[in-house]
DRENVO-229589 format. One record per residue (C-alpha): x, y negated, z negated. Coordinates in pm, whole numbers, plus 32768, in hexadecimal, padded with zeros to 4 digits. Layout:
N
XYZ...
***
This chain:
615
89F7831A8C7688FE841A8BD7878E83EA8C58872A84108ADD87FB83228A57881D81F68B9B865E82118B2586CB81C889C3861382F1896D862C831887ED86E384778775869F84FC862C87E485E785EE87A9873D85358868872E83F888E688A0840989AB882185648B2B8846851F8BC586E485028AAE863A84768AB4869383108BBC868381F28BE2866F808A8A9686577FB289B7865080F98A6887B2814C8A17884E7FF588B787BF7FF988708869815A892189C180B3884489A07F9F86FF899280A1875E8AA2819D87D38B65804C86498BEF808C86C88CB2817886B78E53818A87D48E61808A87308DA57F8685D08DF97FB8852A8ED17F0484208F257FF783B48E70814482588E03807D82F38D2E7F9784348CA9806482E48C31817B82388BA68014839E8B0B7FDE83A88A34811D829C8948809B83D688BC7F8984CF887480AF855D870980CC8630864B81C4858C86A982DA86468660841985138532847B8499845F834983AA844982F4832985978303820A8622821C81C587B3820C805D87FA81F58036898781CA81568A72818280998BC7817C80DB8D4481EE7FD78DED829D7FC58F66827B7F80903083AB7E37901684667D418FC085817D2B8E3A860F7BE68E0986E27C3D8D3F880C7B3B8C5587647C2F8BF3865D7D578BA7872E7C818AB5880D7C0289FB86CD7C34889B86FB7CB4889C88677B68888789397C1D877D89E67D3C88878A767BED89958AC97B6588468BA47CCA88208C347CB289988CC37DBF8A148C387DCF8B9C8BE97D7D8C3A8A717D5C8DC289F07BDC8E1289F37C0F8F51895F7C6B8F9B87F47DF48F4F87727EA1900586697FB98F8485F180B88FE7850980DE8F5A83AE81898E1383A981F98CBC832580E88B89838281958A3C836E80D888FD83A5812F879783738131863C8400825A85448448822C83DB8490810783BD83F18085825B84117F38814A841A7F7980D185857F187F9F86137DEB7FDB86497D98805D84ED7D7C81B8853F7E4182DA849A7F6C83498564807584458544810085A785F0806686AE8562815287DD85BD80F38994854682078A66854B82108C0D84FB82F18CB584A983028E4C84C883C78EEB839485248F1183868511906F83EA8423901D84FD84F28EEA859A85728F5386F986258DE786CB85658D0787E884A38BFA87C683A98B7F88B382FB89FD88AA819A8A568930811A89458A048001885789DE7EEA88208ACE7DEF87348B397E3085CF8A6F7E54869988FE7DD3861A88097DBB8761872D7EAE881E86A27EBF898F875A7F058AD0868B80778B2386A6804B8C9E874681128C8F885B801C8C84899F80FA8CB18ABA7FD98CB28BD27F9A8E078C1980858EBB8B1680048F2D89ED80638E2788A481DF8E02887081958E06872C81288F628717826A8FAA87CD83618F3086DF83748DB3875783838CC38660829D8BA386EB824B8A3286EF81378941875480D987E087267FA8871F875F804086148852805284DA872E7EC884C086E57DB9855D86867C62852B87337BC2855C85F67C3783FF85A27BFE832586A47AA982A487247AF6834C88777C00844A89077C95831789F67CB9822988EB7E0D8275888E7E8181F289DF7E5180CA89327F1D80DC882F809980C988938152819787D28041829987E78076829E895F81EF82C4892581BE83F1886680C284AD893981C5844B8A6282F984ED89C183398495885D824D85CF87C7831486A2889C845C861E8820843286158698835A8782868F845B88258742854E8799864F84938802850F842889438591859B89BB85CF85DF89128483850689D483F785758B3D848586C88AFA83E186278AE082BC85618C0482C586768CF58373877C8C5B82EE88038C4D847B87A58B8B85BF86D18C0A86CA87B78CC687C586DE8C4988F085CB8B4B890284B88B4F89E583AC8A368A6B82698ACB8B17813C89CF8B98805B897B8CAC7FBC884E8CDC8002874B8BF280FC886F8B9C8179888D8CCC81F1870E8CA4829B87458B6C836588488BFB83D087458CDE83FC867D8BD884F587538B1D8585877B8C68860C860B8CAA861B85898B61865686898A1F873A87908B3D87F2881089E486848878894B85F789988A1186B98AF98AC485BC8B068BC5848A8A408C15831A8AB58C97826A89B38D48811E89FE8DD7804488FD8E95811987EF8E3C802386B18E1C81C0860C8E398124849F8EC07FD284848E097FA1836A8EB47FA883CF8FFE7EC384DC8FAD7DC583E88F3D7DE9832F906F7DAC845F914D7C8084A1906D7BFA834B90827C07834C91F67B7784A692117A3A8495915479FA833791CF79DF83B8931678FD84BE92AF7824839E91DA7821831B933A773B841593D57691846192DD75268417935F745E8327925F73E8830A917A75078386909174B484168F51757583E08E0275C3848A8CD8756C83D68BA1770E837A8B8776AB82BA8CA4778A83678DA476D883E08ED3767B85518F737706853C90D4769F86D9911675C18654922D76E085F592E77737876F9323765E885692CB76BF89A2928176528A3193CD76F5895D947D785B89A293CA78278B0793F477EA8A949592792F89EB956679F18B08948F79A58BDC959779F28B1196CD7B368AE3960F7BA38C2895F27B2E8C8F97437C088B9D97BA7D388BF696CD7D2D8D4896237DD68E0E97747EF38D2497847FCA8DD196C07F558F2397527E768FFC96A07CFA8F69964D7CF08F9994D97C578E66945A7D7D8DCF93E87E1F8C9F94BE7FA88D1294A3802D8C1695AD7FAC8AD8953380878A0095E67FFB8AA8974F7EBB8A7F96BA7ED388CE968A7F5B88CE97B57E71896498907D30894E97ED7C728822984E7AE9883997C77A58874398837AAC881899B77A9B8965992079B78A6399D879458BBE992F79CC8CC69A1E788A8D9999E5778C8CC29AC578118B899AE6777B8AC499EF78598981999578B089199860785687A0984B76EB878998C976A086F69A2E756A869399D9749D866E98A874F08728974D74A7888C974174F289B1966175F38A3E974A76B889189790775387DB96BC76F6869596E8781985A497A4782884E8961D785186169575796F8689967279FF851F965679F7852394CA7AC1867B94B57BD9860A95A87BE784C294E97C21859293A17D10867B946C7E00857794D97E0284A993AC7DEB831A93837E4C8215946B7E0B80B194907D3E800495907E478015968F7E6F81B0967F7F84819D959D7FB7827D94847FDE81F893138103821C91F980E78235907A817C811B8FF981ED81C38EBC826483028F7B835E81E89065842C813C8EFE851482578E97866882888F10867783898FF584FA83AB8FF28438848790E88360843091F7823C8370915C814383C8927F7FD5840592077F95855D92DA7E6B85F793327DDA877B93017E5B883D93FF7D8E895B947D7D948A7C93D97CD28BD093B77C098B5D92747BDF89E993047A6189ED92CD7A3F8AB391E479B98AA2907B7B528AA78FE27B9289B4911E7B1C8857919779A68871911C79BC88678F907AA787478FBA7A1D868090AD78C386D490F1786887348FD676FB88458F90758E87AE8FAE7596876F8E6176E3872B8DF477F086018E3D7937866F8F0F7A0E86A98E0F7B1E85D18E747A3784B48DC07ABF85588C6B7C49859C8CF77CE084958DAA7BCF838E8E067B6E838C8CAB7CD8832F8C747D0081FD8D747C5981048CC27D3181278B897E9981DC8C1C7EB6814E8D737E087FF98D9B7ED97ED88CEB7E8A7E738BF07D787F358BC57C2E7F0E8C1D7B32802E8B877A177F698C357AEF7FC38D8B7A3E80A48E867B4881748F157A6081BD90427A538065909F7BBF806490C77C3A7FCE92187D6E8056929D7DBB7F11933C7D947E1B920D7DCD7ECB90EC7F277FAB90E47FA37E42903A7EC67E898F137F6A7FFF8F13803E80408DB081AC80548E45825B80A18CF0819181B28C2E828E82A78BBE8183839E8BCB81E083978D6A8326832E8D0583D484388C47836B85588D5783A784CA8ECE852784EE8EBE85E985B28FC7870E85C98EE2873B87058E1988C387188E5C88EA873D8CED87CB883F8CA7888788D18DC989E688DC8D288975895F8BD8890E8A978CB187998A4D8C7B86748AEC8D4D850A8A878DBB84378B538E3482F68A5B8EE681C18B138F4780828A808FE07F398AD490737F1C8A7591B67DAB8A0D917B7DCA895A908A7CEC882190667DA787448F757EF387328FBD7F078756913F801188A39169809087BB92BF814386A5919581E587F590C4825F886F923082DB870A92B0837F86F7913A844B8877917884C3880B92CE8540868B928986138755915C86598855925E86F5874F9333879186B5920A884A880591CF88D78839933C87A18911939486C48A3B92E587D58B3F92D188AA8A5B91DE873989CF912B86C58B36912688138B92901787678AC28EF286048A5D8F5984F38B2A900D83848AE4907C825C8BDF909081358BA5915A7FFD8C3191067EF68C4C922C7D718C21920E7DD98BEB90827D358AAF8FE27DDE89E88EE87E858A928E0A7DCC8BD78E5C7C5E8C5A8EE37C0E8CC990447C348DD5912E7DB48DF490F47E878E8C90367E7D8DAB8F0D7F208EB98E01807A8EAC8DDE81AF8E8B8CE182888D738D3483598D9E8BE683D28EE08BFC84938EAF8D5B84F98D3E8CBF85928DF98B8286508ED68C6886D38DCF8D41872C8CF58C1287D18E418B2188538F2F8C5288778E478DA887688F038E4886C08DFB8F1F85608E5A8F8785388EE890CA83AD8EF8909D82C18EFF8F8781E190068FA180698F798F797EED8FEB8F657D978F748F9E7C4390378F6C7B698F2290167BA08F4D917E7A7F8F1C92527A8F9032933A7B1D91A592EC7BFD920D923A7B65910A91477CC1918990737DEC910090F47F7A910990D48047902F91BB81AB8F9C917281E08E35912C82E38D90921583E28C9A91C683B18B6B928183E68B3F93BE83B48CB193DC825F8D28940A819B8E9A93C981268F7694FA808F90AA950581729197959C80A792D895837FF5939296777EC1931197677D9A9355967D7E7D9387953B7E23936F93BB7E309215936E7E38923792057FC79294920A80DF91D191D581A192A3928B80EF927593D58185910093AE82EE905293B6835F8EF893AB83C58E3694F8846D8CFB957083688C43967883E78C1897B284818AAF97DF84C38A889658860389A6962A86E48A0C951B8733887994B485C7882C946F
***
């Protein structure tokens, strides 16, 4: 049986799909997509027209704006209106100036409802439409970030590429089933069922519904190809799509998949509670009451460790460039409690007393705790119980953060767990703000996730919330069979989401699919060294995901590499263009001793020795 339907998961059909409509239902669908080019006078008032439509494909749905919006600039400022949360999630917006073409602006709400805990509810969705004679027929969902909570301008951010919208893309968005406006506090939907339900999934479902509803309306045809780009909390939804609505989306973008939320909050609980742990008293607080734990590591002494790091790691792969490009060497052989600087000896871990060039055996004992991830009292490493209910579900091991070239660095560990000397790690407002309302059950605000004990408490752990739920499965046989792609990317630095669970996810699907070769035919990974979450670092952080995903989707050309950027690198050529390598494959430089960096072409993709095709 279908995954969507053995989870009961409720479908909303289009009306325009053939067999569901005869007779008078027929005619009154004509008489709506009758709007279209042919009966239009101009795209101004057929966009003005859209605000009159009826039997919408999920009841009940209310539009809010129906207006056309003649060509001109967007400041940056105006897209991020209303999504703070997503900036404090780290996901990637346009700084610079947008123009974008004139175009129909579409907003409404469906569901929209007192919930039970007397708040307003309901999913507030934007869609735009490019004119007729501007429609290149695609449609792309653009991803949510962060827990929402605001409604995101519909322009099309694809990560790096300039806004679909300006490209011809008609797109969609959806602010994730609440508004923060509302509530007394951005967690406190998580108490509120149905709320949680539509954050998890059901925003998704129904906005991707009335958006395509919608473009028939306008064009008076379907999209040709649909699209779905995120990272973070839109990276999940990808996933979502993936395993549960396979029929919605051509190809799928998932960056930094945050896939088992709950999991991530458990790796963030046990990391900053070992850094609380050193942290020499007495420990200051901010007025919200949670504490500044910069003490604990100093910026001098991450720099001590950055650099013992990379001493240790950046040759590996065979060319010092301050980028770590064999990871899996570098875990392996990289041990800082024993590490020794090769230029005069000087150990890592102090021998003695604390000094400025060496770390205390805490501080050394806090990082490798972080590195390997939770485990009990008896050395044994911990499971998400919400990641281990699904059918087919993947590994639900909490990971660690493996080493990588922008480890402790300000887009790596530090903002996340350590935090600045005056600010809070910001994993207090991500997912340890969220365990006292998502993950603890029944919830417990009053809960202080850093007390959690690893020994006592996984009973308490939520093991049904569909926001874990709907995005652990291994089974995407029937995305697969419809001939869809997904294209995952993620920054191997990356502080959140630990890159090691995205891997471990890529290779149990590998395995699933009799080995990478077969996997490699519908689904792809992209690994991003010394790049944070979602972007930031000394990597190559610019890049187009869509444009090789529309080509693999529309002409079966499966990509190779995706040819990426960066202008932050630490060391010259502070300019940078390197390849990015389909997992397991990784980038080497391949030009001459002493050669310009800065070219892609001084780099291909290779297999490490000792990969295994069925993993």
């Amino acid at each position: 049986m279908n995954r969507r339907h053995s989870r009961n998961v409720r479908r909303y059909p289009i009306p325009a799909l053939a067999g569901l409509l005869t007779g008078a239902c027929l005619t009154s669908f004509a008489a709506q997509v009758s709007l279209s080019a042919n009966a239009q006078p101009d795209p101004v008032t057929a966009c003005t027209n859209l605000a009159a439509l009826a039997s919408f494909p999920v009841t009940s749905t209310r539009i809010t704006l129906a207006r056309f919006n003649q060509p001109g600039a967007l400041s940056a400022t105006s897209i991020l209106k209303g999504i703070y949360h997503m900036l404090k999630d780290g996901d990637k917006f346009p700084t610079n100036t947008l123009w974008l073409p004139g175009h129909c602006q579409v907003q409404g709400i469906i569901n929209e409802r007192t919930g039970t805990d007397g708040f307003q509810y309901g999913d507030m969705f934007e869609v735009r439409l490019p004119t007729p004679a501007d429609w290149n027929g695609r449609f792309m969902f653009q991803g949510g970030g962060g827990t929402e909570g605001g409604l995101p301008g519909a322009t099309g951010n694809a990560g790096t590429l300039s806004p679909t919208l300006a490209h011809g893309w008609a797109v969609a968005s959806q602010d994730g089933g609440h508004e923060n406006s509302h509530l007394p506090y951005p967690n406190a939907f998580y108490l509120e069922p149905q709320a949680v339900i539509d954050h998890a999934y059901r925003s998704m479902d129904v906005t991707t519904q009335t958006a395509k509803f919608l473009i028939e309306a306008y064009y008076g045809q379907k999209p040709k190809h649909s699209y779905f780009v995120g990272c973070s909390t839109g990276g999940r939804q990808g996933m979502v799509f993936s395993q549960n609505f396979p029929d919605y989306y051509d190809g799928i973008i998932a960056g930094d998949p945050v896939f088992d939320l709950e999991a991530v909050s458990l790796g963030e609980a046990w990391s900053v509670a070992h850094i609380k742990a050193i942290t020499p008293p007495p420990i200051r607080k901010q007025l919200n009451g949670h504490p500044i734990l910069y003490a604990a590591f100093p910026e001098p002494d991450q720099n001590l460790f950055q650099s013992a790091l990379l001493a240790a790691c950046d040759h590996l792969d065979g060319v010092v460039d301050g980028v770590i490009d064999n990871p899996s060497a570098c875990q392996a052989t990289f041990d800082p409690a024993t590490f020794v600087f090769p230029s005069g000896g000087q150990p890592l871990q102090c021998v003695g007393a604390k000094a400025a060039t060496c770390l205390s055996p805490a501080q050394i004992d806090a990082i490798k705790k972080i590195n390997e991830g939770p485990r009990n009292s008896l050395g044994q490493t911990v499971k998400s119980p919400a990641g281990g209910v699904v059918k087919d579900h993947a590994d639900n091991t909490v990971r660690g953060y493996a080493y990588d070239g922008g480890y402790m660095t300000p887009i790596g560990i530090p903002p996340r767990k350590i935090g600045t000397p005056t600010s809070t790690p910001g994993d207090f407002f991500l997912g340890l703000g969220q365990f006292p309302y998502g993950w603890i059950s029944p919830p417990d605000p009053s809960f202080d996730p850093l007390s959690f004990n690893f020994d006592t408490d996984i009973p308490r752990l939520n093991s049904q919330s569909p926001i874990v739920t709907y995005s652990t499965s291994l089974d995407l046989a029937e995305f697969k069979q419809r001939n869809g792609k997904i294209i995952w990317y993620h920054g191997l630095s990356d502080p959140g989401p630990s890159a090691t669970s995205t891997i471990e996810y890529y290779k149990e699907m590998a395995a699933r699919n009799d080995g990478f070769e077969n996997t490699m035919k519908f689904a792809r990974l992209f690994l991003v060294p010394n790049m944070g979450h979602c972007g930031g670092g000394a990597a190559t952080d610019l890049f187009d995901p869509l444009t090789p995903l529309v080509d693999w989707v529309e002409h079966s050309i499966a990509p190779d590499t995706i040819l990426a950027s960066g202008t932050n690198f630490t060391s010259t050529p502070t300019t940078r263009s390197r390849p990015l390598c389909p997992y397991p494959q990784e980038v080497r430089y391949i030009g001459p001793k002493g050669g310009d960096l800065s070219v892609a072409t001084n780099y291909r993709c290779v297999v490490p020795h000792g990969t295994d095709d069925k993993k």
